[in-house]
C-alpha positions in Angstrom: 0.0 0.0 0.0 1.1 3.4 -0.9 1.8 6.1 1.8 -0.9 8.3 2.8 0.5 11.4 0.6 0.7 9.5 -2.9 -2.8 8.5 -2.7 -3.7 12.3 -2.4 -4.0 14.7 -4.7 -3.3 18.7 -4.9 -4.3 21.1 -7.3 -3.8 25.3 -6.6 -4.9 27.5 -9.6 -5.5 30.7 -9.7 -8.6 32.0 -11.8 -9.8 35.6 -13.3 -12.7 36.2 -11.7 -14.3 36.8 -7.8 -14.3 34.1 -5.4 -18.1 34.3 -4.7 -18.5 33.6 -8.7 -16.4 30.4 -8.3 -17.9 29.5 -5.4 -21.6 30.1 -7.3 -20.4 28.0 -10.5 -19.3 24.9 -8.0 -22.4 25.1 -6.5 -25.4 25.9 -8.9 -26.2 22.8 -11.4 -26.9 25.3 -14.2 -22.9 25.9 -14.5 -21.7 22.7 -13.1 -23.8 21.5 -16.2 -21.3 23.5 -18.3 -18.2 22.9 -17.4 -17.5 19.5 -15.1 -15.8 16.6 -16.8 -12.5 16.4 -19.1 -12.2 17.6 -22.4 -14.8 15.8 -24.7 -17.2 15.0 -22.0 -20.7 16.3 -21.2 -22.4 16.8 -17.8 -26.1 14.7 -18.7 -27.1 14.8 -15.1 -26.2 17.4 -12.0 -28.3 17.4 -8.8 -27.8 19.0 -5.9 -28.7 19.6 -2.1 -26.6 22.1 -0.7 -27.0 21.9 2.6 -24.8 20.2 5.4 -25.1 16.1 5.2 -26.9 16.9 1.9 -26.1 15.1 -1.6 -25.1 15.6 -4.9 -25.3 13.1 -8.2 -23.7 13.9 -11.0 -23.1 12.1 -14.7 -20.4 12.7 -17.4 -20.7 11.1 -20.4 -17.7 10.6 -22.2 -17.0 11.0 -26.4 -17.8 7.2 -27.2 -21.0 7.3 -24.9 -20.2 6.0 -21.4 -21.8 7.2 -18.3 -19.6 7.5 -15.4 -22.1 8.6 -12.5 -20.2 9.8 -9.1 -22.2 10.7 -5.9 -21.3 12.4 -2.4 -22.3 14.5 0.7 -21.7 17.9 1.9 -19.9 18.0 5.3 -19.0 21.8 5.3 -19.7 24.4 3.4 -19.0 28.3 3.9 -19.6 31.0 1.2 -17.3 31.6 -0.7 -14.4 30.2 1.2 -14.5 26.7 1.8 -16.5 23.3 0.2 -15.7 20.0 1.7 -17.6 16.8 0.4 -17.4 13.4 0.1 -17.2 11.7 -4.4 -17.5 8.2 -5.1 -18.0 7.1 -8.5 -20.8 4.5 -8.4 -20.7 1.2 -9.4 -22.7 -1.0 -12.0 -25.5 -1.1 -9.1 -25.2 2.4 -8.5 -23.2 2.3 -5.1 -20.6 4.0 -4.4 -16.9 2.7 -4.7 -13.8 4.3 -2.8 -15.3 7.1 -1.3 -12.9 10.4 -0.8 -13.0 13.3 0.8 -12.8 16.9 -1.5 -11.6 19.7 -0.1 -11.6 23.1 -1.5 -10.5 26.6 -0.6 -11.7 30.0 -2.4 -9.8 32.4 -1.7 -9.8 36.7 -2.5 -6.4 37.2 -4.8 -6.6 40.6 -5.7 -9.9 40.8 -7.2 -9.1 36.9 -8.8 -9.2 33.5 -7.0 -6.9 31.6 -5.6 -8.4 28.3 -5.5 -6.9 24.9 -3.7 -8.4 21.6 -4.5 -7.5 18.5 -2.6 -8.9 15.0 -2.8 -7.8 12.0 -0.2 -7.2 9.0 0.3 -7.0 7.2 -3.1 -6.8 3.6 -3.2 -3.7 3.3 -5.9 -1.5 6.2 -7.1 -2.3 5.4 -10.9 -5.9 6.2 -9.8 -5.2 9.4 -8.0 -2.6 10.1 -11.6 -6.0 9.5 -13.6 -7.9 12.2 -11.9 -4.9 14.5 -12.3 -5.7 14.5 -15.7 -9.5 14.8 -15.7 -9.2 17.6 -13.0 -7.3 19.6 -14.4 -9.4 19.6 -17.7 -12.3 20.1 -16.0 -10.7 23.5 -14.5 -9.6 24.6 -17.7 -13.3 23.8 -18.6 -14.2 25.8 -15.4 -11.6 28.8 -16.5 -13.2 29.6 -19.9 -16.9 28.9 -18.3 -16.0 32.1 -16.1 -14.4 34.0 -18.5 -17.9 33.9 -20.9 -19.9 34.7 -17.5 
């Protein structure tokens, strides 16, 4: 088994716009619709209850067709500083696999946002190395989304 810290991963960026408007497009399904998933993917299905111990759902479908559904729970949320929740991706009877904990921090950078993502524990380093990849394409997704708003 890996340590503890290769089975987590870390993403900072920094993006052009206020932190309350990328802590609104995290956490209102009309832009999570438009910009979660890696490059070539679509969001088909985005609900939300966000609300401590409240859920989320979520579907991306990829180029050639598959669904890929992942699920979760709130466990903190302050606007617009701070989201923590729970992502599993389900399973072919929709239950949840590895569940992680998400972390992320908004914070005010000079009229932009610094944003920290973190997501803990992964079961193997090539799956955490997988997400690295669909992350960050889903926050270049996320960085044009906000630059048309």
């Amino acid at each position: 088994m890996e340590k503890t810290e290769e089975r987590e991963l870390f993403i900072t960026r920094v993006f052009d716009a206020p932190r309350e408007l990328v802590f609104r497009v995290w956490t209102q399904p009309k832009h999570v619709m438009s910009w979660w998933g890696p490059k070539g993917f679509t969001m088909t299905s985005w609900t939300i209850d966000l609300r401590l111990g409240g859920a989320w759902r979520g579907c991306i479908r990829s180029p050639d067709g598959l669904d890929y559904w992942a699920q979760g729970e709130y466990r903190e949320i302050v606007p617009p500083e701070r989201l923590v929740f729970t992502f599993a991706w389900d399973d072919a009877h929709n239950q949840p696999t590895n569940q992680m904990l998400v972390t992320i921090g908004f914070a005010d950078y000079g009229g932009k946002t610094k944003f920290t993502f973190r997501q803990t524990p992964f079961e193997r380093v090539e799956d955490r190395d997988g997400h690295v990849e669909g992350w960050s394409q889903s926050f270049d997704r996320l960085a044009t989304h906000l630059a048309e708003l």
